[in-house]
ROTORVEX-859864 format. One record per residue (C-alpha): x, y, z; residue in three letters. Coordinates in steps of 0.02 Angstrom, whole numbers, padded with zeros to 5 digits, always signed. Layout:
XYZAla ...
END
This chain:
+05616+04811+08374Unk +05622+04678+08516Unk +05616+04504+08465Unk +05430+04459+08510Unk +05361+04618+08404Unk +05490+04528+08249Unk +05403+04376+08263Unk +05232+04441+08289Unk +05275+04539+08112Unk +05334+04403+08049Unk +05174+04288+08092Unk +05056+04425+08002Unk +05143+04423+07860Unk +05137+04230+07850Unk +04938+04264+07881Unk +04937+04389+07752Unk +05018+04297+07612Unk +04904+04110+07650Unk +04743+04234+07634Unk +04797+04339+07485Unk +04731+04214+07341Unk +04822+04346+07215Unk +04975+04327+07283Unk +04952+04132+07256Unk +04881+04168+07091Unk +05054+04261+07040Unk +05126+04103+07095Unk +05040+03980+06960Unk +05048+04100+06846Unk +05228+04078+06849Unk +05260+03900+06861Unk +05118+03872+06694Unk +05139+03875+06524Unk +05051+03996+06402Unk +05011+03895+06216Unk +04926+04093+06129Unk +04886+04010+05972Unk +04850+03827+06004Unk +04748+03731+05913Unk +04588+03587+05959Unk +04587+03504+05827Unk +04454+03340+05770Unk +04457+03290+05584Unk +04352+03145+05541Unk +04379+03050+05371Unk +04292+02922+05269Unk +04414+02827+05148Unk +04410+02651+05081Unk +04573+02587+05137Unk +04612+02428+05234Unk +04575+02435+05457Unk +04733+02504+05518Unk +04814+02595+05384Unk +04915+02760+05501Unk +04833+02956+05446Unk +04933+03093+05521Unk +04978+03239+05522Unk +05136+03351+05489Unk +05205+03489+05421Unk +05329+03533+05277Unk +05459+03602+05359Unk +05454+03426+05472Unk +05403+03271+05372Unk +05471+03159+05497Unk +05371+03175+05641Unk +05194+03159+05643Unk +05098+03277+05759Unk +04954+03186+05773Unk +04896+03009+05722Unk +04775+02905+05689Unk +04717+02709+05623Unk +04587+02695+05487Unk +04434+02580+05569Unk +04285+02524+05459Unk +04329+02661+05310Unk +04335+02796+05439Unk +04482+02896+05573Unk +04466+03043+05670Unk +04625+03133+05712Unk +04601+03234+05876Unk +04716+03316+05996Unk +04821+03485+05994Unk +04929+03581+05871Unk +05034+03733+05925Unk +04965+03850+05800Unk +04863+03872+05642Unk +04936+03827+05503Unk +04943+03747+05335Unk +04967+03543+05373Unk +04994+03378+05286Unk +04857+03251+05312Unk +04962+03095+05261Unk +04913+02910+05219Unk +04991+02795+05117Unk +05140+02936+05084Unk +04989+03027+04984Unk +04990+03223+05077Unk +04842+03319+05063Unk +04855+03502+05116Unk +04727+03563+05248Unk +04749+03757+05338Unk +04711+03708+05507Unk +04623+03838+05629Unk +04524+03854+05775Unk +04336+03821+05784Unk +04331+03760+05607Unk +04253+03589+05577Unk +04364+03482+05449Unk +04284+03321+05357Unk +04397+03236+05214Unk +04337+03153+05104Unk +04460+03018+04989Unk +04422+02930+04828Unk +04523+02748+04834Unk +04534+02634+04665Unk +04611+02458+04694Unk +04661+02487+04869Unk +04757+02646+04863Unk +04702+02813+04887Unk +04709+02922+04722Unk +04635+03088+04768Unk +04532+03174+04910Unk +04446+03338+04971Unk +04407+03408+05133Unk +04245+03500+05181Unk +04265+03631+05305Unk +04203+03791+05362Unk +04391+03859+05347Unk +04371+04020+05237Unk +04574+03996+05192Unk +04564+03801+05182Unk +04425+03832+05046Unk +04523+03973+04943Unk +04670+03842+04972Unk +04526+03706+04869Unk +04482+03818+04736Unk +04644+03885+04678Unk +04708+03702+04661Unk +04572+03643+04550Unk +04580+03814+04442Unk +04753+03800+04413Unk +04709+03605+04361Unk +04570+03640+04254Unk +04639+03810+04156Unk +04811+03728+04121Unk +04724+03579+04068Unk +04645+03682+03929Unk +04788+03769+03894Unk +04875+03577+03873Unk +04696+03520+03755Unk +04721+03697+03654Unk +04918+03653+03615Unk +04873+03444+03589Unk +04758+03528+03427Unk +04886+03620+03328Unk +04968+03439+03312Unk +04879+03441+03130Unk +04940+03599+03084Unk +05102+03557+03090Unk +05102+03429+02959Unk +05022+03557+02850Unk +05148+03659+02769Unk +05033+03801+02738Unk +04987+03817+02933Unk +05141+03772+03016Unk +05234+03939+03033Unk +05053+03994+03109Unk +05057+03822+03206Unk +05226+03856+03295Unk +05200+04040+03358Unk +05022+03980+03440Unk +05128+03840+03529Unk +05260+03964+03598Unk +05132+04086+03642Unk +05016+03947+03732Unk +05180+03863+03818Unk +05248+04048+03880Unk +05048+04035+03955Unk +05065+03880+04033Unk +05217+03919+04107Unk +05153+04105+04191Unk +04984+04047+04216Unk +05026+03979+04394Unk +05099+04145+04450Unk +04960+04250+04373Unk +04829+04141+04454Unk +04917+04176+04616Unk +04914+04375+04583Unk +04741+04349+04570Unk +04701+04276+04731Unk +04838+04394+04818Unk +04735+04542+04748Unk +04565+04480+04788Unk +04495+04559+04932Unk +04387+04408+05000Unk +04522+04278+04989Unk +04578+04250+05189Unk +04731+04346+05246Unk +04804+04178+05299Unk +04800+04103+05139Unk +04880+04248+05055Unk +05022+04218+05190Unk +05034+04030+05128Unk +05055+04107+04932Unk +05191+04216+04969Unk +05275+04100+05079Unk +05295+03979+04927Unk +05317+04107+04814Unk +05484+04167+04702Unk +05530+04336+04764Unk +05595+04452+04638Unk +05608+04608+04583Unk +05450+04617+04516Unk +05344+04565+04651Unk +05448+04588+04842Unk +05377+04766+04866Unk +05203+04713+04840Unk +05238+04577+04955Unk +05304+04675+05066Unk +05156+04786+05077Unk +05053+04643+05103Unk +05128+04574+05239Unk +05155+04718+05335Unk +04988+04750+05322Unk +04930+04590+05386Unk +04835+04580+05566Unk +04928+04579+05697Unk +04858+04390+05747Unk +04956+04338+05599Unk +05100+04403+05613Unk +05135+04300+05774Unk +05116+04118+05668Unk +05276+04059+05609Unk +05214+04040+05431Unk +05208+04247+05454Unk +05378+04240+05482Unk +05448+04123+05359Unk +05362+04229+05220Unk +05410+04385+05282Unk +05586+04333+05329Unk +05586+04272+05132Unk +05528+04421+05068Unk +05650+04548+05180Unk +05800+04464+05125Unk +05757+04508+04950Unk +05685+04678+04998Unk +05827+04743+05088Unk +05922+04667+04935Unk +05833+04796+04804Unk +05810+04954+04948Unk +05994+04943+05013Unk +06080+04929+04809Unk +06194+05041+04782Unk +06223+05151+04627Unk +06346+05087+04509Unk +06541+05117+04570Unk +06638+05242+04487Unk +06761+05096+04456Unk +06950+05127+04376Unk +06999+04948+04323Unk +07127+04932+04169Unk +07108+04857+04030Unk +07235+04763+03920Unk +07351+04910+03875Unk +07346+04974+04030Unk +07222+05111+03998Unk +07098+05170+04160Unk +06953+05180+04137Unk +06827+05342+04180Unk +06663+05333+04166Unk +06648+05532+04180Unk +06712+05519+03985Unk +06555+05430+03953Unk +06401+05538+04033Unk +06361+05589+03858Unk +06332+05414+03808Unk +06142+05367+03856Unk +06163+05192+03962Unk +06318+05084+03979Unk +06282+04899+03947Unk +06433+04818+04099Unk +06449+04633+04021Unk +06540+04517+04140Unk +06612+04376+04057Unk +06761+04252+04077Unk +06851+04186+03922Unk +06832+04018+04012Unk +06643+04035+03971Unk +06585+03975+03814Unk +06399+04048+03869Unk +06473+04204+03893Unk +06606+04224+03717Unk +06434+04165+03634Unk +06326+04289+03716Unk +06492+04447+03657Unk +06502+04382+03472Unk +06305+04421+03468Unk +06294+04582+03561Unk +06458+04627+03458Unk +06336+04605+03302Unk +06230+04716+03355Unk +06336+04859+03355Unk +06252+04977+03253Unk +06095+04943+03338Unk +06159+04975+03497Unk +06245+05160+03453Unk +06072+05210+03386Unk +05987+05152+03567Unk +06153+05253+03657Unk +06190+05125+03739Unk +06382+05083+03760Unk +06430+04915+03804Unk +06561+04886+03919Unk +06689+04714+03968Unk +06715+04664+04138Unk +06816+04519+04189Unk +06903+04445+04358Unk +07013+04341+04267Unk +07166+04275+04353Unk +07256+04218+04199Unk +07295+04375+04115Unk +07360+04275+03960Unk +07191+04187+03934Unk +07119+04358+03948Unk +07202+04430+03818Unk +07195+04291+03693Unk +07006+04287+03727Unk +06991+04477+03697Unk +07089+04464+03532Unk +06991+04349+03468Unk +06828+04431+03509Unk +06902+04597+03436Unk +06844+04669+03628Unk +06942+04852+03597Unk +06965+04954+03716Unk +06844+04951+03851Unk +06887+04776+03906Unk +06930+04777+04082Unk +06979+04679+04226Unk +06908+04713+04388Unk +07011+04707+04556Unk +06979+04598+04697Unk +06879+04740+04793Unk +06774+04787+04642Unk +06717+04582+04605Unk +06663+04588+04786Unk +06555+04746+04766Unk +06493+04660+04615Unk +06455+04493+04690Unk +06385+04562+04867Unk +06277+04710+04797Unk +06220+04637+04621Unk +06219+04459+04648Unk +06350+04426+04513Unk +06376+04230+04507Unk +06347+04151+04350Unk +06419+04213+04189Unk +06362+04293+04084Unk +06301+04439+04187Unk +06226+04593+04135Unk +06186+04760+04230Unk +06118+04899+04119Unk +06169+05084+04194Unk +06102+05247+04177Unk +06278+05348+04098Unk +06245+05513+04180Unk +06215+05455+04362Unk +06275+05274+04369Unk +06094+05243+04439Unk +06055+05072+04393Unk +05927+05019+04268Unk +05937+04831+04259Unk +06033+04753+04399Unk +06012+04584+04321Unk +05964+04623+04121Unk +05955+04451+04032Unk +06040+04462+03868Unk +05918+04384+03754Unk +05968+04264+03613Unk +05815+04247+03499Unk +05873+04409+03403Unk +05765+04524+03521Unk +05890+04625+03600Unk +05848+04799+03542Unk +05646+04774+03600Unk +05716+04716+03770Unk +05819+04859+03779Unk +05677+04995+03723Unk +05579+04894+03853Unk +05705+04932+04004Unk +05759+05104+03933Unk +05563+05161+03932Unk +05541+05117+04103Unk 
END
């Protein structure tokens, strides 16, 4: 190729590339920045307070800078502008929050009732399906344990009455245990109701205990979620949340067929004990009162225990063995009293979360498979129902 036919090929292209408006397209394309889930929001509000008292917005996880803001002006503010995704946000004035899911094409009105110049309480009226659920579930929760609080207040009477106070005290224990589950069964309730908004059900979980009881379920839920969801980062705080715990229960291990000694020296072999039906492991320390408390009561129940099959069994990582043995004496401990190597208190610790004493893991005798990672040693005297109770499952 001569040089006038390069620079004749050269000018076409030049031709080709001003005309192409695809090619320029590509370009901007490139040099812009994509915003998939951002929000328009405008929220008006009508409160009482004095001209110029600062609304905005933020957000749990960052309380210190607000996102949006506004200035109240004649009992009225409008907050307006952009947020990078839906979520659930603080509406914020006078360090009062009020929690309002924030979404696309919704319309958002609040509403706050003000006595002697500061705001007391407020409400937002929307067209948000998971702001409303949000709403509802709040003032359930307030009304139910409110009666729940009115129903306890009543038995004050009957326990001045000798006759009716024995009856008096179980009703309180059995309306407290109530009050203090009632916020967790309300929330199953919602999580398991079809019509409640798959964001909301996010929000629950995300503020949520996970357990044993409930991260599968959780789980399930989550993974199920649309896939619209699952790119908000309150999708990935719950479900980040809930892994942790779920690879915590899938990835357990069986119990270790552990050889620590105890104080004579002794091994010990858990083949020996297949024929017995479960094997209570009891970590203690004989620096923990909790835990010499906890022995002296199981150690009562001895008889009960043989006719349940179940075999208890000392653990200990104590470093003083003199301690150890003084502490064993006293408790009259026998023989399978052990102490556990450094290895076998990291296997405990990693796999079982083993880190406050007194700590309890309930084991199938056969198969090491565990029972009760975790089985809380009850002292109100109820030992051998809790025990039926995991034992049945």
């Amino acid at each position: 190729m001569n040089r006038l036919h390069f620079l004749i090929f050269l000018f076409v292209g030049f031709l080709f590339l001003a005309c192409n408006p695809t090619a320029k397209q590509n370009v901007e394309q490139q040099d812009s920045v994509v915003y998939p889930n951002l929000v328009k929001v405008k929220l008006t509000g009508k409160v009482d307070l004095p001209d110029s008292t600062q609304v905005y917005i933020n957000t749990d996880e960052n309380t210190m800078q607000p996102l949006l803001s506004a200035r109240v002006l004649n009992g009225s503010f409008t907050l307006s502008g952009e947020l990078d995704e839906p979520n659930f946000y603080n509406v914020v004035m006078q360090k009062q929050k009020f929690k309002v899911y924030i979404e696309n094409g919704k319309d958002y009105h609040f509403e706050g009732n003000v006595s002697g110049g500061t705001i007391k309480s407020g409400s937002f009226q929307t067209n948000s399906v998971a702001q409303n659920n949000y709403q509802t579930m709040e003032n359930v929760l307030k009304q139910e344990l409110a009666a729940l609080q009115k129903k306890s207040a009543e038995l004050r009477l009957s326990f001045d009455n000798p006759k009716t106070y024995q009856g008096a005290v179980e009703q309180y224990e059995r309306l407290s245990k109530q009050r203090d589950s009632h916020p967790d069964q309300l929330r199953k309730r919602y999580l398991d109701d079809p019509t409640v908004a798959a964001a909301f059900k996010i929000y629950l979980i995300k503020e949520s205990k996970i357990g044993k009881d409930n991260h599968s379920t959780y789980y399930q839920i989550l993974t199920g979620m649309p896939d619209s969801l699952k790119q908000l980062s309150m999708y990935k705080q719950a479900m980040s949340k809930v892994e942790q715990v779920h690879d915590f229960f899938a990835k357990m291990p069986d119990f270790p067929d552990i050889h620590p000694r105890n104080i004579v020296g002794d091994s010990l072999n858990l083949a020996d004990l297949r024929a017995d039906g479960s094997l209570l492991f009891v970590i203690w320390g004989s620096w923990n009162k909790e835990a010499k408390a906890d022995i002296q009561q199981l150690k009562n129940k001895s008889a009960a225990l043989h006719k349940l099959g179940v075999q208890p069994i000392f653990l200990t990582w104590e470093k003083d063995f003199d301690a150890w043995e003084k502490a064993s004496k006293d408790l009259s401990l026998g023989k399978h009293n052990y102490r556990l190597n450094a290895a076998d208190q990291e296997f405990m610790v990693t796999n079982y979360a083993v880190r406050k004493l007194p700590h309890y893991l309930l084991v199938n005798a056969k198969d090491l498979k565990l029972i009760n990672y975790a089985f809380t040693y009850p002292l109100d005297g109820q030992l051998e129902r809790k025990l039926k109770e995991e034992l049945a499952k």
